[in-house]
N, C-alpha and C positions, 0 to 999 in steps of 0.2 A: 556316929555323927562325923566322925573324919574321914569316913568315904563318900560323906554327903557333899563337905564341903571340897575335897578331892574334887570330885567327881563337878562339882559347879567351876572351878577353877579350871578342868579342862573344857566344859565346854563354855566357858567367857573367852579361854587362848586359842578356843576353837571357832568363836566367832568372829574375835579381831580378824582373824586368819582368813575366814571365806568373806569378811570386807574387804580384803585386798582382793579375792578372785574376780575376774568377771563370770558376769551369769553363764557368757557360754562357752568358760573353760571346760572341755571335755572332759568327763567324771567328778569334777568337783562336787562336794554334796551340798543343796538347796539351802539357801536362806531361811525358807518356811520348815524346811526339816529339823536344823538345830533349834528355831526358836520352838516348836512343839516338843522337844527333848529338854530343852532349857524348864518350859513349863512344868512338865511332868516333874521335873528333879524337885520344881521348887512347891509344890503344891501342898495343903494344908492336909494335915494328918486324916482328915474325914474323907478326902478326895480319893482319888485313884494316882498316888502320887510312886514315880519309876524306882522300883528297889534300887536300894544302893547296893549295888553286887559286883566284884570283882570281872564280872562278865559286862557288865554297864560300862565298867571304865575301861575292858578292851574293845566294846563298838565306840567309844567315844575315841577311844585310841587310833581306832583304824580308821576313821571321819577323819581324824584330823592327820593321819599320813597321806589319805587319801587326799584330802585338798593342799596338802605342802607337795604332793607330786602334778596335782594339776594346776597351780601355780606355778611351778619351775618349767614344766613342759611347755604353758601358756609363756609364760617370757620368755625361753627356749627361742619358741616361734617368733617372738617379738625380736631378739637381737640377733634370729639368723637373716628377718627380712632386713633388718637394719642394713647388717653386713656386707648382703648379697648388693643392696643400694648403693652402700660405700664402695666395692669390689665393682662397681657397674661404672659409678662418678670416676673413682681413680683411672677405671681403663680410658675411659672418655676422655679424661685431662690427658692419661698419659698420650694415647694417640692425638691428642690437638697440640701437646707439646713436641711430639714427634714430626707431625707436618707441619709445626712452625720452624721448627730446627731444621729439618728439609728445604723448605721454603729459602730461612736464611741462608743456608748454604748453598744454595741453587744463585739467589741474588748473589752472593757473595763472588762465585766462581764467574757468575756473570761480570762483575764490576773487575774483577783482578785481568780478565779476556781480554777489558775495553781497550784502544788505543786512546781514546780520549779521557784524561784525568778528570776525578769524581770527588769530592766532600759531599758530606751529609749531616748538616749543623742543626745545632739542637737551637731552633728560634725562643725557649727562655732565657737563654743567657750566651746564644750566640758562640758557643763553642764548638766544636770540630767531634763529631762522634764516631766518624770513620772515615778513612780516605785511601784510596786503592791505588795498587802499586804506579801507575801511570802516573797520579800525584803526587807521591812521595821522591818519584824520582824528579817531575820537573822543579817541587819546589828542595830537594838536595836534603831532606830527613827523612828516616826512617816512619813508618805508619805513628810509633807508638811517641815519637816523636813533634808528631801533628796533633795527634788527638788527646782534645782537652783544653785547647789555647783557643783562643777569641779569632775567629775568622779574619777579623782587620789584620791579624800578624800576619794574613799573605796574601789580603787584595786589598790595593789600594783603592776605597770608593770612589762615587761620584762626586760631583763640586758639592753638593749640600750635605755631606758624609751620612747619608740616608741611607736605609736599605729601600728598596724601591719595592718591594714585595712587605716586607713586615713595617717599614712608617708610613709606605704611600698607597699600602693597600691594591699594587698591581699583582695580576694574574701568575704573570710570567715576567721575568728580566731579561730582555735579551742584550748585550752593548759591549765593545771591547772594554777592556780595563787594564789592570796593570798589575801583576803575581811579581809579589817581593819573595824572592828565592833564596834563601841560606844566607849563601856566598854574597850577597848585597845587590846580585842583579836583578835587574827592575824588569821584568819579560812581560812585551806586550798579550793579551790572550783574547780569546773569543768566547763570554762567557754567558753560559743560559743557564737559571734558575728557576726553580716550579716548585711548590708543594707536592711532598709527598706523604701517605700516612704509612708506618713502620710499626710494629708491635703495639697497635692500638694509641698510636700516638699522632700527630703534625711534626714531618721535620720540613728540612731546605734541601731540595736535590739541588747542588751548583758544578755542573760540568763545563767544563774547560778546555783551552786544546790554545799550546803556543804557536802564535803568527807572526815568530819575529821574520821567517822567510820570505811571508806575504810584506810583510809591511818592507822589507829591503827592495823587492821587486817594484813594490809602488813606489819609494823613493827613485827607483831606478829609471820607469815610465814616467816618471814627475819629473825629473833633471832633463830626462830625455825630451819630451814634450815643453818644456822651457826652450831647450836648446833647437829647437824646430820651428818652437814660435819665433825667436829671434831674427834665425834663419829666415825665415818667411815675411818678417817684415822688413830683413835687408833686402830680399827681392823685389818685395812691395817697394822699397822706397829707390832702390836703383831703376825700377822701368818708370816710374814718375820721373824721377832723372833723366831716364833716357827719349822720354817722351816730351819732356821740355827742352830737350836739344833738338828734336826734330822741329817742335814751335819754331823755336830761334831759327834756323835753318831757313825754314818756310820763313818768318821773316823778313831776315834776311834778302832771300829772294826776290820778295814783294818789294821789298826796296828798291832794288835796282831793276824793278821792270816796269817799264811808262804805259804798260795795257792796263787801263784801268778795270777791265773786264776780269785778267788773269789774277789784280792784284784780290779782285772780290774774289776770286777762287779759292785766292792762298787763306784770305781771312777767314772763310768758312772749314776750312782744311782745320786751320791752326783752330780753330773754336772746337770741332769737333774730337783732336786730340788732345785740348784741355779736358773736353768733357771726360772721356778716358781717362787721364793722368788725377786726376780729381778721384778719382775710385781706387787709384792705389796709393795717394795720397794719404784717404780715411782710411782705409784699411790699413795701415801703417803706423796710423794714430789710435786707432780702435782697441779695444781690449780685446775683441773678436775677431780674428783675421779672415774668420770663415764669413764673415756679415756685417754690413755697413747699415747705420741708421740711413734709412732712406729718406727722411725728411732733412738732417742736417746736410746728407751728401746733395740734393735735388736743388732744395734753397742756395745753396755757395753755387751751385750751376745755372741756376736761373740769374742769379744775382750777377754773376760775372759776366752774362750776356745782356741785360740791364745796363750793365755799364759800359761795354760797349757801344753798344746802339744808339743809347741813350742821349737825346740835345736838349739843351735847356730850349729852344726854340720851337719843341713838336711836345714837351709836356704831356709825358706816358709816364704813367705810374702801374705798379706792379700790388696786387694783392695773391696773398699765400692762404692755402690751409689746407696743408700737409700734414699725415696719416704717419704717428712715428712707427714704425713696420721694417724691421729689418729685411734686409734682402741679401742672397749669397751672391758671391761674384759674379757665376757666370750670367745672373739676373741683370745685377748692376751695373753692367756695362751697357748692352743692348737700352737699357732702360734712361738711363742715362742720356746717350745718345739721342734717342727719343725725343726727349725734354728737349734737350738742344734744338734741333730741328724743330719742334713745335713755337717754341718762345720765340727762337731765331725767326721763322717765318712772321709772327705774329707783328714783332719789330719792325721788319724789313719791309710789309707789303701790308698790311692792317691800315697803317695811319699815313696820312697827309693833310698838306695845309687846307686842303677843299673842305675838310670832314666838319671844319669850324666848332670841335667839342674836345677839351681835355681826352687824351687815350688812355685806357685802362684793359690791364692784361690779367686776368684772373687767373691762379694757378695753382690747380687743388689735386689731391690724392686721397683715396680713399681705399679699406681692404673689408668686403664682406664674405661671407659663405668661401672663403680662399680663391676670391677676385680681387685682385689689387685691379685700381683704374685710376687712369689718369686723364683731366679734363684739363684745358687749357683753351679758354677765350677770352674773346677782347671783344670791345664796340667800334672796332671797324668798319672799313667800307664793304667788308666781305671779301669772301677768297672765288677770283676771278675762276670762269672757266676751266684757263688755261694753269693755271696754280693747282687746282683740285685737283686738275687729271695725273693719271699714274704716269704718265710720258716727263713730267719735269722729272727733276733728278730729286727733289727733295722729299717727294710722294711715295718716288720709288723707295727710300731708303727704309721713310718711314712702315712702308708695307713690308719691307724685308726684314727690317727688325721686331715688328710684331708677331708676323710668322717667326722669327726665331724665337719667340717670348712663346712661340705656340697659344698666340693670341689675335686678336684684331683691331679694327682702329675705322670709324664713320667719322665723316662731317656733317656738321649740323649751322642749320642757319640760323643763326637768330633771330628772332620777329623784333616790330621796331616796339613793341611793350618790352622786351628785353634790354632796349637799348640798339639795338643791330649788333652785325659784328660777326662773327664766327666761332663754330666751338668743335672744337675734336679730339674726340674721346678713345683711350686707348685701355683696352682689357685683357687683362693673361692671368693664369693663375699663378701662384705665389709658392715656392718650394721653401722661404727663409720658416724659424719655426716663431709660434705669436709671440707680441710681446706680452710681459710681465704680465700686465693688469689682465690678460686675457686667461692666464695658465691658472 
């Protein structure tokens, strides 16, 4: 009986045993094999029940090394494919830690090359994670030095001490600023910032480059371009000077000469170097020395001969609407003149006691498609003939100054649903640049 229960003992440690096998570990013995030897052992004395014999319990014996060796063989297999996975993964990692290490090192060598200094902040808490020797030197610390402090310890922001990239959500930053450097100097810079991503992360690329030589330069051209302007409106205000000594002069003259013919010469002279003088006058007072508002400079022109002309006994009134449009000098003179000679005529030869109607002298400006134009009638009696033709002197001048304006100039007659009168129109293109409302 104790080689019966022997003999059931190994094959119950022989069945736990090929539960752990799988069905298709190679050479293990079958599930249905031990439980048909399991039977036999245990079967009823009348049966066909498997002697219990020292030769039963070495096939039992050899079942069961034979399934502890195709178990071990089977996991064998099991933790070499493991391994071979592990030994696969590790080489994988280690070569993508190797072209990340390359990588960095390739940027790095890149960044320490630059001429232009470089930080790269860590936008959670705004610290300094690296900065390359071109930074180190402008702001006067070593790298290890920099990295790890709060970026504000060496740029002073903008007025709402914002970053413009991480509170306002732009792109890029580009704007001078101001690098607080060691030693206490405050160095103006030119500085651009972008996202960039780094070891699987978001940082701040912010490169930089000092312009304190630029900004001495512009101070330089800034002093210099003051002291030019100055200069330029002593000139301006000397040839007004010198051109109201000529008036006086002419004056003068007129004074003491009894032709009354010669004396109306002098007075058109002297009007026409008002008109002149009137142009370096504004430019003089203008903030632009290159360009004079043509509607304040044209209105004091018109007005001045208005006042001249003007009797309370002929009862001419003046209406304006003028184009505020600046013009450059060499415009403003010619144009100028112009004016004068238009209004002047209108004055002089427009109106008399016959016409029995209040006189009225209309004087407008306008600038479309880069036509400045200038209109100028009245409800006169019309412009005679002899007036119109290019033989007066006053037609001449006027046609010579439009060609210089590299423009031109018609008369036109008024119908009497207009009122009568005369209107002559003068058109050049305009080289001043638009104004304001237009840009």
């Amino acid at each position: 009986m104790l080689e019966a229960r022997l003999l059931t003992a190994f094959l119950i440690l022989a069945a736990l045993l090929l539960s752990a096998i799988p069905d298709q570990a190679h050479g293990a013995p079958s599930t249905a094999e031990f439980s048909e030897l399991f039977q036999r052992v245990q079967a009823p004395a009348h049966e066909a029940r498997l002697p219990v014999t020292i030769q039963a319990a070495a096939i039992i014996g050899a079942f069961m090394i034979t399934g502890l060796l195709a178990a071990f063989i089977h996991r064998n297999a099991v933790l070499t494919r493991i391994n071979a996975k592990l030994v696969a993964t590790m080489a994988q990692r280690g070569a993508a830690e190797q072209a990340l290490a390359e990588q960095e090192e390739t940027l790095r060598a890149i960044l320490d090359a630059l001429s232009a200094a470089v930080m790269v902040i860590d936008p959670s808490d705004r610290s300094v994670v690296l900065a390359n020797p071109a930074a180190a030197q402008l702001v006067g610390l070593p790298e290890s030095g920099i990295v790890g402090r709060h970026c504000l310890d060496f740029f002073r922001p903008g007025g709402d001490d914002l970053c413009p990239i991480l509170d306002h959500g732009q792109p890029v930053d580009r704007a001078e600023r101001t690098l607080k450097a060691d030693d206490g100097r405050e160095i103006p810079i030119l500085k651009t910032v972008t996202r960039v991503r780094m070891r699987g992360r978001e940082f701040l690329l912010e490169s930089f480059m000092d312009i304190s030589r630029q900004k001495e330069t512009e101070g330089r051209l800034s002093r210099s371009l003051a002291e030019k302007d100055v200069l330029l409106r002593e000139i301006h205000h000397r040839v007004k000077n010198n051109l109201q000594v000529v008036s006086s002069l002419l004056s003068l003259q007129s004074s003491e000469s009894g032709d009354p013919g010669m004396a109306e010469s002098i007075r058109k002279s002297r009007q026409r170097i008002r008109a002149m003088a009137l142009v370096h006058e504004n430019l003089y007072r203008s903030g632009d020395i290159a360009h004079i508002d043509s509607a304040t400079y044209l209105r004091a022109l018109a007005e001045s001969i208005s006042a001249a002309y003007s009797q309370p006994e002929r009862n001419i009134h003046m209406l304006y609407d003028l184009a505020d449009h600046p013009l450059d000098v060499d415009q403003a003179v010619p144009c100028g003149l112009l004016v004068n000679e238009l209004v002047t005529n209108s004055f002089k030869h427009a109106f008399s006691a016959a016409i029995g109607r209040a006189g009225l002298v209309r004087f407008s400006t306008s600038v479309e498609n880069g036509v400045f134009r200038i209109a100028v009638e009245d409800n006169g009696r019309g412009m005679s003939d002899k007036a119109a033709s290019s033989a007066s002197l006053g037609m001449q001048l006027v046609e010579s100054l439009a060609l210089q304006l590299r423009g031109g100039f018609r008369i036109e007659d008024r119908g009497e649903d207009e009122g009568g009168g005369t209107r002559v129109v003068v058109e050049f293109p305009v080289r001043g640049p638009a104004p304001a409302s237009q840009q």
